[in-house]
C-alpha positions as CSV (number, residue, x, y, z in Angstrom):
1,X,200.0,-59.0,-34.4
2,X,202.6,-60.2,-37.2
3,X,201.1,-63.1,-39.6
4,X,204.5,-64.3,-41.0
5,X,205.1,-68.1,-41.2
6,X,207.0,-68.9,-37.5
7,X,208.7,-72.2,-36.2
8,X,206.5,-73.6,-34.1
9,X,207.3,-76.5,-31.1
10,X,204.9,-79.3,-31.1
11,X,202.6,-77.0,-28.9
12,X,199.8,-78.1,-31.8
13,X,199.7,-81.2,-29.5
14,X,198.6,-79.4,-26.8
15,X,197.3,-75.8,-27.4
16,X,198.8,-72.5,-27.9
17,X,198.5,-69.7,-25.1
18,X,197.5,-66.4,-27.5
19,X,197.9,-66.8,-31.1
20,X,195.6,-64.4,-32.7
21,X,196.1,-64.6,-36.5
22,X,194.1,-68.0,-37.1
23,X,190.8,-68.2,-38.3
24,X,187.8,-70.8,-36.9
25,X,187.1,-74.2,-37.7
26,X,185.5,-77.7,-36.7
27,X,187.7,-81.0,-36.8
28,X,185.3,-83.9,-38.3
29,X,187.9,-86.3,-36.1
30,X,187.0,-84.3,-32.9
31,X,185.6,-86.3,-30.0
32,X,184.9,-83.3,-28.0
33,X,182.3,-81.5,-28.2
34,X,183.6,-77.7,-29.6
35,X,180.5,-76.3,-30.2
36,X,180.6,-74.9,-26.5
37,X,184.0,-73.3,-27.4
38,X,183.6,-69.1,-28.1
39,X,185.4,-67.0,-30.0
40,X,185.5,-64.0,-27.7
41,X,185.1,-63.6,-24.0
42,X,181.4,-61.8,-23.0
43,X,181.9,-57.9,-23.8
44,X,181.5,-55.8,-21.0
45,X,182.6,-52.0,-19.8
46,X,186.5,-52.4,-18.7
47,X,188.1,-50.2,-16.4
48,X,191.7,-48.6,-16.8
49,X,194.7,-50.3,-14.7
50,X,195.7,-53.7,-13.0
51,X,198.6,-56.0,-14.6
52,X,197.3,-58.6,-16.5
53,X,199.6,-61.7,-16.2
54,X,200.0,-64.3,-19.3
55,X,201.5,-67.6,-19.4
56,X,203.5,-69.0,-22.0
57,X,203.5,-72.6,-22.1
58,X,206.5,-74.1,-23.2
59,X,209.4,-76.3,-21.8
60,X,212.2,-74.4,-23.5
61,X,213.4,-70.4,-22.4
62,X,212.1,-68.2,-25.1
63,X,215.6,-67.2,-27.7
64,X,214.7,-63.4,-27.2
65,X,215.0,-62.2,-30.3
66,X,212.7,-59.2,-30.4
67,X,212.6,-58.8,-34.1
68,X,210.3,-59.3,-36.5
69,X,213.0,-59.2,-39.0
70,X,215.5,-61.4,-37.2
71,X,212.9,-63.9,-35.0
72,X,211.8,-67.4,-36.5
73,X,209.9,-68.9,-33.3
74,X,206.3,-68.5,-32.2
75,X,207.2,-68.4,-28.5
76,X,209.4,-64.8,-29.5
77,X,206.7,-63.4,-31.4
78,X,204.0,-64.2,-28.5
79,X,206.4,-62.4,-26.0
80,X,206.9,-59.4,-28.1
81,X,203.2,-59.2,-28.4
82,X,202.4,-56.5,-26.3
83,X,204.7,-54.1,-27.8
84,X,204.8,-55.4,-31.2
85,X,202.2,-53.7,-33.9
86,X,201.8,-54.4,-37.7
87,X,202.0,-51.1,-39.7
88,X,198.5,-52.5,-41.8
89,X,195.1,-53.7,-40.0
90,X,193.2,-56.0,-41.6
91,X,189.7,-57.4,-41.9
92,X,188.4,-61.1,-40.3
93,X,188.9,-62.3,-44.3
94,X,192.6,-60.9,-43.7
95,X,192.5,-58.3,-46.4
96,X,194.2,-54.9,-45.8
97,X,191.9,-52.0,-43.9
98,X,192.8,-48.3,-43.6
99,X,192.7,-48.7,-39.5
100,X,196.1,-49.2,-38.7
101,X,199.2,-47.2,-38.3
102,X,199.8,-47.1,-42.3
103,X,197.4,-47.6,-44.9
104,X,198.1,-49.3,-48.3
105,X,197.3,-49.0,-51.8
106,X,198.0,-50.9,-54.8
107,X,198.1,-50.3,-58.3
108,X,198.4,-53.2,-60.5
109,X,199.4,-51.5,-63.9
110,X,202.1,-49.7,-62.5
111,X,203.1,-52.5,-60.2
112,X,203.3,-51.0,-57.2
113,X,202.3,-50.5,-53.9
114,X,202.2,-47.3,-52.1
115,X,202.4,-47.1,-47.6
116,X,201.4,-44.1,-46.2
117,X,202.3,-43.6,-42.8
118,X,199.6,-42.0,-40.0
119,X,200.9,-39.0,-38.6
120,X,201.3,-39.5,-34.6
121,X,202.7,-42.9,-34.6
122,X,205.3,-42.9,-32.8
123,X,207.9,-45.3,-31.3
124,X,207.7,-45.5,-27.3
125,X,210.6,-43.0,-27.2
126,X,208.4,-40.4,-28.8
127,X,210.1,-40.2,-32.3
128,X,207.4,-40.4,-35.0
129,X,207.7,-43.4,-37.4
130,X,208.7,-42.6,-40.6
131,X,209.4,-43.9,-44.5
132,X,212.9,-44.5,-43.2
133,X,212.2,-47.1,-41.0
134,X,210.1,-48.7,-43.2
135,X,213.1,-48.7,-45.7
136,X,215.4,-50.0,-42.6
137,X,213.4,-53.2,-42.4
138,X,213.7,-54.5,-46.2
139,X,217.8,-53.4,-45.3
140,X,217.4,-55.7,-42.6
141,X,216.4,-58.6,-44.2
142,X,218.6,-58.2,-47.4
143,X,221.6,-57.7,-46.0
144,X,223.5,-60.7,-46.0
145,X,225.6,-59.5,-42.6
146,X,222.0,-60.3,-40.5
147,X,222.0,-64.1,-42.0
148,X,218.1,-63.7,-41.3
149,X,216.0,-66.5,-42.9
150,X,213.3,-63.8,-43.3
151,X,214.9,-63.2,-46.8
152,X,212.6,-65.3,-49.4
153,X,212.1,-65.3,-52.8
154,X,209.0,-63.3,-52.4
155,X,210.3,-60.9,-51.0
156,X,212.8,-60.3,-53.7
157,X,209.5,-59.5,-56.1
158,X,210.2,-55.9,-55.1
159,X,212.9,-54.6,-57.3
160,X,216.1,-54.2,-56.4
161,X,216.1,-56.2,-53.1
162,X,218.1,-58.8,-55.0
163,X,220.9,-56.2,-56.4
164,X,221.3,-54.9,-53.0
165,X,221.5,-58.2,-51.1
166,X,224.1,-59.4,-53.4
167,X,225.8,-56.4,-52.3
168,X,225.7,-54.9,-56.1
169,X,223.8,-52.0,-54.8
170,X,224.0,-50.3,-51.7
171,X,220.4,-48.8,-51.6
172,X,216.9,-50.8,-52.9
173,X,216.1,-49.4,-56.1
174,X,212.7,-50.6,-55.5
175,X,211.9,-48.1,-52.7
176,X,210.7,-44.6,-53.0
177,X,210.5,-42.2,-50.6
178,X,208.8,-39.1,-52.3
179,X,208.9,-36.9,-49.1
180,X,212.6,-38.2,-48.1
181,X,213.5,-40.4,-45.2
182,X,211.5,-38.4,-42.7
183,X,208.7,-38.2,-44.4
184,X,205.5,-40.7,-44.4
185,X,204.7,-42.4,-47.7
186,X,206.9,-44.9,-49.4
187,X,206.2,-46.6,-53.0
188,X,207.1,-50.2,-53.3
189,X,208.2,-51.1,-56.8
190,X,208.0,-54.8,-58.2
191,X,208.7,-56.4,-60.8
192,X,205.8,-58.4,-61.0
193,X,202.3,-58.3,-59.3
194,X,201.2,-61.3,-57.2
195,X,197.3,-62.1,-56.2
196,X,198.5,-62.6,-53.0
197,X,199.3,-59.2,-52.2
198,X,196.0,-58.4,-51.0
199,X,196.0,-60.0,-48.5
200,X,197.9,-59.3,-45.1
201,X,200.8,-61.8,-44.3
202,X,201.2,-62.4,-48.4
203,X,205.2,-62.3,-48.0
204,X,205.5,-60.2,-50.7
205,X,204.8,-56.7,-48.5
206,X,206.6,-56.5,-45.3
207,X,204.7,-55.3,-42.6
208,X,206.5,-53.7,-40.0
209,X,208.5,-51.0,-39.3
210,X,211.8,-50.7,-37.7
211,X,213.3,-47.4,-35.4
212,X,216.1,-46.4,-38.0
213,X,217.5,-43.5,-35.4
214,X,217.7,-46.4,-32.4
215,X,219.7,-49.0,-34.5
216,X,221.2,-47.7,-37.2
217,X,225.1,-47.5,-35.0
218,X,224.6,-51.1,-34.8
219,X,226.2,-53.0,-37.3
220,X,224.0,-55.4,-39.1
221,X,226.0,-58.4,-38.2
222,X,225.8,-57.5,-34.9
223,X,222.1,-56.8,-34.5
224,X,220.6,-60.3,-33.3
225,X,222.7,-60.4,-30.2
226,X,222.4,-56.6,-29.6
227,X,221.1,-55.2,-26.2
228,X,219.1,-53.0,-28.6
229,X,216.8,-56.2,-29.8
230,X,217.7,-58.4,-26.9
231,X,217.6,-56.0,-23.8
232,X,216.0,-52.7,-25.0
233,X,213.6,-53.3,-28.4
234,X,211.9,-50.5,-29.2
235,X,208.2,-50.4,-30.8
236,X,205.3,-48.4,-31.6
237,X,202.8,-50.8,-30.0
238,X,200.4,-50.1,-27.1
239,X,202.9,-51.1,-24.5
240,X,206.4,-51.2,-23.8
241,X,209.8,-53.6,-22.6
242,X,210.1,-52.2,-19.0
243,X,211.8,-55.2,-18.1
244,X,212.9,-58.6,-19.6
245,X,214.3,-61.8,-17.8
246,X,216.0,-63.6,-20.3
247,X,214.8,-66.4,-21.6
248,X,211.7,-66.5,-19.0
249,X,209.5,-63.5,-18.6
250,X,209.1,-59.7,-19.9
251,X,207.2,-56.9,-18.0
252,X,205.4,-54.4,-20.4
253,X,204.1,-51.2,-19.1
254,X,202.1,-48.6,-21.6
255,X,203.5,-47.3,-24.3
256,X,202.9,-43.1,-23.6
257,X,202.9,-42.2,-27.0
258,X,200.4,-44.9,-28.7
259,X,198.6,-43.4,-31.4
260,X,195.7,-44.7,-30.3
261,X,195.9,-43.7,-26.7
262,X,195.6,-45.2,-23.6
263,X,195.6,-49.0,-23.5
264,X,193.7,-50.2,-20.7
265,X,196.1,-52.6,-18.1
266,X,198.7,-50.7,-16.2
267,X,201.8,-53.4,-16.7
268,X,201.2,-56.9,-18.4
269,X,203.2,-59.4,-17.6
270,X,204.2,-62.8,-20.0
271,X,206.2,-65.9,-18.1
272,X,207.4,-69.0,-19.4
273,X,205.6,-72.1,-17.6
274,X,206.2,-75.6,-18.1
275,X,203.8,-77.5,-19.5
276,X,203.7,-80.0,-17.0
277,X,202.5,-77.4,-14.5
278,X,199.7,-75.8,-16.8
279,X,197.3,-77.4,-15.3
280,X,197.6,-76.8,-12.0
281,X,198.2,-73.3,-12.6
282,X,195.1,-72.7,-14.8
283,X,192.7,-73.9,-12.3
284,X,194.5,-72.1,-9.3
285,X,193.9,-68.9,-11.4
286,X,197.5,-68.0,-11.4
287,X,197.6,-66.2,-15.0
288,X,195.1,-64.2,-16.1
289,X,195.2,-65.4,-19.4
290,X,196.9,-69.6,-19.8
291,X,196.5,-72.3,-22.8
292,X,194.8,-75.1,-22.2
293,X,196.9,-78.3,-22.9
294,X,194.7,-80.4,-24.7
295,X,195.1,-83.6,-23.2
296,X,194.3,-81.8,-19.8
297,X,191.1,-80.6,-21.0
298,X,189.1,-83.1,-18.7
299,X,190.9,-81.8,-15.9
300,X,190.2,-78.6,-16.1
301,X,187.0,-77.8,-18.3
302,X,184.7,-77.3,-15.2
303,X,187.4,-74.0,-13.4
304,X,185.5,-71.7,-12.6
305,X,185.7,-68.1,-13.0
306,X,187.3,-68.5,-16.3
307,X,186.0,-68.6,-20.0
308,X,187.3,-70.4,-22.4
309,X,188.0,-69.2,-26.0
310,X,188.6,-72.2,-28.4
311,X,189.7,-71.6,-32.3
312,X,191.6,-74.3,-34.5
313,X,194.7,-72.9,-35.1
314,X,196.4,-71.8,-38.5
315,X,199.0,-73.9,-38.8
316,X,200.3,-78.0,-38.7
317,X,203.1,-80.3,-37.5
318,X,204.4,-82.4,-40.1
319,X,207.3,-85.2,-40.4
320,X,210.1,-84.0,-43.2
321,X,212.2,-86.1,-44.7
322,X,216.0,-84.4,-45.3
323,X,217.4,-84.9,-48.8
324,X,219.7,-82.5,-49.2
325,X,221.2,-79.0,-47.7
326,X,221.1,-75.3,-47.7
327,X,223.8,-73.7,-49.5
328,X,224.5,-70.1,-48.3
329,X,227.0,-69.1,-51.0
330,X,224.1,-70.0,-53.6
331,X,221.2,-69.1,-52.0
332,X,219.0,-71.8,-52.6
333,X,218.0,-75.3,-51.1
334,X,220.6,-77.9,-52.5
335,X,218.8,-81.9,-53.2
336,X,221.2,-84.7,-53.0
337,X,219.6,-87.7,-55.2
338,X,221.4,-90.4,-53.3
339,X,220.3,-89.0,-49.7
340,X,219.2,-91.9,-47.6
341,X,215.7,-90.6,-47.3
342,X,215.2,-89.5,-51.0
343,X,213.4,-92.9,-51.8
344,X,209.7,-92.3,-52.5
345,X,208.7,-96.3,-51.6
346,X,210.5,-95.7,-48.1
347,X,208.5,-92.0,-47.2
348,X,205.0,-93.7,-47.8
349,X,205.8,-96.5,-46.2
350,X,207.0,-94.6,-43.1
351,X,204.0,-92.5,-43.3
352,X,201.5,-95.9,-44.0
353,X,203.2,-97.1,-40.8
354,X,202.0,-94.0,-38.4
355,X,198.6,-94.8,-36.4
356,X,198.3,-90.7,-36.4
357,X,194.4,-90.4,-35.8
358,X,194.2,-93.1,-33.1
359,X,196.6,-91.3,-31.1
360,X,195.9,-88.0,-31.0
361,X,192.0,-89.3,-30.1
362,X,193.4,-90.7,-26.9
363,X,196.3,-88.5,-26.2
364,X,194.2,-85.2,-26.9
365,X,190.5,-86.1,-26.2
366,X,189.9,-85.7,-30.2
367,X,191.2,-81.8,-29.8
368,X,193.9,-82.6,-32.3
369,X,193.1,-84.3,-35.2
370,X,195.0,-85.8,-38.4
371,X,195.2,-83.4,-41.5
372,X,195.7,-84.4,-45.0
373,X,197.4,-81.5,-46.9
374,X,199.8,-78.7,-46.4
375,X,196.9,-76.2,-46.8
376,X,194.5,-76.5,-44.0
377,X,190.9,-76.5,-44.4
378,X,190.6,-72.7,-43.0
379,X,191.8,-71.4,-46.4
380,X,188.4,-72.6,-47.8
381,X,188.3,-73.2,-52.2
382,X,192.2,-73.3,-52.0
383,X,192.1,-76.6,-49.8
384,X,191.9,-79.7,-51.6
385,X,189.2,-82.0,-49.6
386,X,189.6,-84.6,-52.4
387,X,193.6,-85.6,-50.8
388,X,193.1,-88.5,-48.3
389,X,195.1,-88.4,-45.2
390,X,198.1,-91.7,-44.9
391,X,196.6,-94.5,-42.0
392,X,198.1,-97.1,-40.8
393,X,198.2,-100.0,-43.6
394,X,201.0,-102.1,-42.6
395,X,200.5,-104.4,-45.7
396,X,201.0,-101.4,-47.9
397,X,204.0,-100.6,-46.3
398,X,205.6,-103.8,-46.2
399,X,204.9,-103.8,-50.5
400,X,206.6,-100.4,-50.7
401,X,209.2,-101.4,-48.9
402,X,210.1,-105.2,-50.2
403,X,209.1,-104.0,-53.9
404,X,211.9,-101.0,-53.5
405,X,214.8,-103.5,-52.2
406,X,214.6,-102.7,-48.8
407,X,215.0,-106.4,-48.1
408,X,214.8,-107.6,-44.2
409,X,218.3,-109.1,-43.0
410,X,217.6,-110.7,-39.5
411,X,215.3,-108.1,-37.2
412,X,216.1,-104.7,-39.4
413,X,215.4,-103.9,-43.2
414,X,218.6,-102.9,-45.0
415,X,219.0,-100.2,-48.1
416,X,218.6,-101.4,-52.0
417,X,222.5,-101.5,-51.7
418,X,222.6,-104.2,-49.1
419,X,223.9,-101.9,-46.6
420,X,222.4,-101.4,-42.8
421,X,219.3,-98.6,-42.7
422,X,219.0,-96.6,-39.3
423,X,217.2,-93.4,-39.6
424,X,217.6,-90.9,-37.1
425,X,214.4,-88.9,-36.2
426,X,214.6,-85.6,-34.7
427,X,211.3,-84.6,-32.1
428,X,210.9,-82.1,-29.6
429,X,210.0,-82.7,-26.2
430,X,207.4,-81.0,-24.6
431,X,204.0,-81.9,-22.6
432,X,203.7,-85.3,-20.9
433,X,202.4,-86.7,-23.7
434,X,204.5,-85.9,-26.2
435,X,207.3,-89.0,-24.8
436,X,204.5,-91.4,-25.1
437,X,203.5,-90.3,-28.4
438,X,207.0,-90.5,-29.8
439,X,207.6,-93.7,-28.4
440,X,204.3,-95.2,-30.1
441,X,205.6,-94.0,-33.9
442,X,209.3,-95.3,-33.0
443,X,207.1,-98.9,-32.1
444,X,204.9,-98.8,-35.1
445,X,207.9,-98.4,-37.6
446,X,210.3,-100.9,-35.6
447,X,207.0,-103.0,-36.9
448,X,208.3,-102.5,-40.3
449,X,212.0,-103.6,-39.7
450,X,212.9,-100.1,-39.8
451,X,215.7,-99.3,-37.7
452,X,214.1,-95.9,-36.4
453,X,216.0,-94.2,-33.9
454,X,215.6,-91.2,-31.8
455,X,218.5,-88.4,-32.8
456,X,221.1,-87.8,-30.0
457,X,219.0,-90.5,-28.4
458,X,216.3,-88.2,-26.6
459,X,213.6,-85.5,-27.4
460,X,215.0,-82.3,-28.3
461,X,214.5,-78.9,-26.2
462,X,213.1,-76.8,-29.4
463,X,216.2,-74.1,-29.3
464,X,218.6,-77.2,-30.0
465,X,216.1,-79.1,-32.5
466,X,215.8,-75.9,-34.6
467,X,219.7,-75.3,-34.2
468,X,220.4,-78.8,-36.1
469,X,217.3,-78.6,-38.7
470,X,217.9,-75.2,-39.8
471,X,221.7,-76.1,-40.8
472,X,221.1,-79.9,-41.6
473,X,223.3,-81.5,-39.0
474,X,224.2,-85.0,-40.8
475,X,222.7,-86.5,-37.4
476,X,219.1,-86.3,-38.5
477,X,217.2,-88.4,-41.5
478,X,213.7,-86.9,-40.7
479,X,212.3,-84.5,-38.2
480,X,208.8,-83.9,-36.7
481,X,208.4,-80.4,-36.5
482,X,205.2,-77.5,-36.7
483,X,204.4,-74.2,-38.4
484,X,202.4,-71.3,-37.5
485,X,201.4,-70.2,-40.8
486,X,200.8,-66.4,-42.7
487,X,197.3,-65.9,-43.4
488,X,197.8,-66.1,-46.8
489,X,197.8,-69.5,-48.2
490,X,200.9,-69.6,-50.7
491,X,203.1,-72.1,-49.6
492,X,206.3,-70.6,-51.6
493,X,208.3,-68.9,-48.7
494,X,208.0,-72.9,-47.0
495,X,208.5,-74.9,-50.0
496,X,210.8,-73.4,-53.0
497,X,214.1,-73.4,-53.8
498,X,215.5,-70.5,-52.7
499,X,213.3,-70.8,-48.8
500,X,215.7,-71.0,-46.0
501,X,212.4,-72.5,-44.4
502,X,212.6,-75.0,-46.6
503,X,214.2,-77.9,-44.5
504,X,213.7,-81.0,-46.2
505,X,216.2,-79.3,-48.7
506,X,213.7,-80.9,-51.5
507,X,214.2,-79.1,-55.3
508,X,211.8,-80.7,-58.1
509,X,211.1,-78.8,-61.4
510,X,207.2,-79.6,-60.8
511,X,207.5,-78.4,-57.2
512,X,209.0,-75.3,-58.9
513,X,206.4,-74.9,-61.7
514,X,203.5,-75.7,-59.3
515,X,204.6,-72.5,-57.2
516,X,205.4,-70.5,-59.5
517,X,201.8,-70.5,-61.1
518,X,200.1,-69.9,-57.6
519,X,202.1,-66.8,-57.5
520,X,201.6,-65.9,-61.0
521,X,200.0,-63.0,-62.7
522,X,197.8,-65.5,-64.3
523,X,197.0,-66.6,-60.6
524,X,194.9,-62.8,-60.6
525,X,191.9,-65.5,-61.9
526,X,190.8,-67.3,-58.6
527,X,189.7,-69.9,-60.4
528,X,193.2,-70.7,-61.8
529,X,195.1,-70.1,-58.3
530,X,192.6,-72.7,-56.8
531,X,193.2,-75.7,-59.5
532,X,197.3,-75.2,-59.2
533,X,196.7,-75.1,-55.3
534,X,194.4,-78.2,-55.7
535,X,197.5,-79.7,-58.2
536,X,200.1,-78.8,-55.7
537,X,198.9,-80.4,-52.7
538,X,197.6,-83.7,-54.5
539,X,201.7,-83.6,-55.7
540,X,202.7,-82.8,-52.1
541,X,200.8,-85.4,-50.9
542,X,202.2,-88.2,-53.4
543,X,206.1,-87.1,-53.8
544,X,205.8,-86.9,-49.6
545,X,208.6,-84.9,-48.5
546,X,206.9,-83.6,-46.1
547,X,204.2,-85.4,-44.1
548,X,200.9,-83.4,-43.0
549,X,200.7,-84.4,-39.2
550,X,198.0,-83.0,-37.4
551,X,196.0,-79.5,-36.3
552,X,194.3,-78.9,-33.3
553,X,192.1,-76.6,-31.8
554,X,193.9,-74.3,-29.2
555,X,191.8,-73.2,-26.2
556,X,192.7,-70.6,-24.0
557,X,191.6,-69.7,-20.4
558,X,191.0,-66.0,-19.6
559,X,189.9,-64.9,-16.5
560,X,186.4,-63.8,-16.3
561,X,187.1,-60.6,-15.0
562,X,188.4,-59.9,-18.3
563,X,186.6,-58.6,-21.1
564,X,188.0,-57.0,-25.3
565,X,189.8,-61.1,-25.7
566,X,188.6,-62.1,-28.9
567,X,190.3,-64.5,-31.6
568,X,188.6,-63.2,-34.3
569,X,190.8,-62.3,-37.3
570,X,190.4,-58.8,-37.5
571,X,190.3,-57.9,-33.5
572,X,193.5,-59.3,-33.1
573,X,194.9,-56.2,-34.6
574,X,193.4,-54.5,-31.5
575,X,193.7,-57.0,-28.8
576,X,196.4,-54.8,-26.7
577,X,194.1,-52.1,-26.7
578,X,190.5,-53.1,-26.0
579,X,191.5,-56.2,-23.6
580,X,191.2,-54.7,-20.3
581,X,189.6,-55.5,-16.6
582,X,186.2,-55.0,-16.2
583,X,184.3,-52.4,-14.0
């Protein structure tokens, strides 16, 4: 299962159905009591056959872009699950293992990085996977014709990538394929080494392959909306597509040429359920395998034949604050200086006016909890446990606020310049809470004479709130939005100047230097990486462009006639193959 940073809805309110890439944890803030949770269901001897059915829990239809190279959301990436295999397995610390399809090898004084292929991978039509197609997915993501935010500025570490995206090349000059395009090893040149790159989901090393022979009569700018990624996708995983509903289910039956032989259900099958319904399904066992929305816990903690599986998920909701815009014909994030939000006093004092903990103690029985930093606490010595979270201090806020000019004039502050402040804010809609919990920030900052209003007047279906953050519609000031993160904790591909995924559209020169050093050959020294890390976050948290909102733990129900479902780190690379029925 791919690690690469995905949009995420506000699902971190409420639990996630099967994300298998984050590692375990304990919120202090938890009122709950998660030592009962497990990491794995009871192992036991499984039997060959049934259809497993999955639920994913979300309000929106899933986009249905079955690419790893064209996909942003989670809810894509969950669907294509099944079928979708990274070429490199990896240990419960993340770093790379010779057990998967490819192994991988780096040399530091050469710079590069050499994949070799197994032989008897194949993609579910037969055709063995080869260097090709691992060429085909860097193509993928350079080309400019895909418009795939997947193009970062790590990526463009390997040489050439650059040359050929700015269409001043027409092959990578980084890539080698010493046994042709049919053969099995390729050698990844770059330009510089990064201490990120050993570990899996570093950004730097792609990680998937793509069928070269099954797409390449598909024009690039047509590829998205092809029936090829859309309809038909092709893999190399332990099952296959066999049929896909748009936008609300996908049948999967086994792949026949899995290198690793037979997987053990006969079909599975993954449909969309709305949140408000989760519930009721889980404890009238109507999926096999369904999140647990956390503010439902209580109502459903005593089901029975189920076991739950509870781990606190690799990734955070935050609020970000839009000061500027993307520009495609430069390729980098754009800061506008005199953006209505690009006031430091009127951030903090949005942020001091947020009663975050409280809420998410009612709302979610303590099962999400308030975070301080962009780096959660999972990546260990790189988090920095010295930032404090923002609380609610309405005196504070009012100071910020009065000291920076933003002087009340009747019910609602105004700007320094005299004229009327309304913010738009940008939220998805999701569980039954999520209205309620919207509502309660809106309250608290209408407390501050801020004129805080929601954009287009209503929560946002997660398709249509992506659509406007990702290309900076002027209708939204700030947004409150989630990431599932890469397992490697380097925030570059989220927060530089040249990250499509950076949406704030912030650009500082500190920002820049910060990032640069945790990437740096210097960064090699752990010791060094960690302080810069530590540095970066403390900066994060003062500049506060983005807002750390909160974590959770996700919980999942799995039927307890199923054994092989484990969220441990390094079994997730072999979920879709040990997970079966038991005898």
């Amino acid at each position: 299962m791919k690690k690469f940073r995905l949009l995420s809805s506000l699902a971190l309110l409420s639990g996630v159905a099967l994300t298998m890439t984050a590692c375990g944890g304990k919120s202090d803030n938890a009122n709950v009591s998660t030592k009962a949770f497990k990491s794995a269901v009871p192992k036991k001897e499984v039997k060959k056959g049934g259809t497993l059915r999955q639920a994913l829990t979300t309000n929106t239809p899933f986009t249905g872009v079955f690419s790893n190279e064209l996909a942003d959301t989670q809810d894509d990436s969950d669907v294509m699950s099944p079928a979708n295999e990274s070429l490199f397995y990896f240990d419960d610390s993340y770093g790379y293992n010779d057990e998967g399809p490819a192994t991988i090898k780096m040399d530091v004084k050469k710079k590069t990085v050499t994949v070799k292929i197994k032989k008897g991978v194949k993609w579910s039509d037969g055709k063995q996977v080869c260097a090709k197609d691992y060429e085909y997915a860097y193509e993928i993501i350079a080309n400019k014709d895909t418009q795939t935010s997947r193009y970062t500025e790590s990526l463009q570490a390997l040489k050439g990538l650059t040359e050929y995206h700015d269409g001043k090349a027409k092959t990578i000059s980084g890539i080698e394929m010493p046994d042709g395009e049919k053969g099995l090893t390729v050698v990844l040149h770059y330009k510089e080494m990064k201490p990120g790159m050993r570990q899996s989901g570093n950004g730097f090393i792609w990680e998937c392959a793509v069928p070269y022979h099954y797409l390449k009569d598909v024009p690039f700018k047509k590829l998205k909306e092809s029936d090829k990624v859309r309809k038909n996708p092709l893999f190399f995983g332990p099952y296959k597509f066999s049929k896909i509903v748009r936008g609300q289910s996908a049948t999967f039956v086994r792949n026949p040429y899995y290198w690793r032989g037979k997987p053990n259900f006969d079909k599975v099958v993954i449909q969309v359920l709305n949140p408000n319904n989760s519930s009721q399904a889980l404890k009238s066992h109507k999926f096999d395998i369904i999140g647990v929305r956390n503010s439902q816990w209580k109502e459903v903690k005593n089901t029975k034949g189920v076991n739950f599986v509870g781990k606190v998920g690799l990734g955070y909701s935050y609020v970000g604050f839009k000061v500027g815009k993307w520009s495609a014909k430069k390729g980098k994030n754009v800061m506008n200086p005199k953006a209505k939000m690009n006031n430091k006093a009127l951030r903090q004092a949005i942020a001091y006016g947020m009663n975050i903990a409280p809420v998410y103690k009612r709302y979610t029985n303590g099962l999400t909890f308030q975070i301080p930093t962009l780096i959660p606490k999972q990546f260990g010595a790189f988090y920095n446990g010295s930032v404090k979270p923002y609380t609610q201090d309405f005196k504070k806020a009012n100071k910020l606020l009065d000291d920076a000019g933003y002087k009340k004039k009747g019910k609602w502050r105004v700007q320094p310049n005299g004229k009327p402040l309304v913010i738009h804010f940008a939220a998805m809609s999701g569980s039954a809470i999520q209205e309620p919990i919207i509502q309660n920030y809106l309250k608290q900052w209408h407390k501050l004479g801020l004129n805080v209003k929601l954009a287009g007047g209503r929560l946002m279906e997660m398709n249509s709130f992506y659509d406007k953050v990702m290309h900076d519609d002027p209708s939204v000031d700030m947004f409150m939005a989630a990431w599932g993160l890469s397992s490697e904790p380097s925030p570059n591909d989220l927060y530089n100047e040249k990250a499509p995924y950076n949406f704030t559209r912030f650009v500082t020169k500190k920002n820049s230097e910060l990032l640069k050093a945790i990437d740096s050959t210097k960064a090699f020294n752990k010791k060094y990486r960690i302080a810069k890390f530590h540095e970066w976050q403390k900066y994060m948290a003062d500049e506060l462009y983005v807002l750390p909102v909160a974590n959770n733990w996700s919980i999942t129900a799995v039927n307890s006639k199923i054994s092989g479902y484990d969220a441990s780190p390094s079994a997730s690379c072999k979920f879709w193959m040990n997970c079966g029925f038991i005898k």
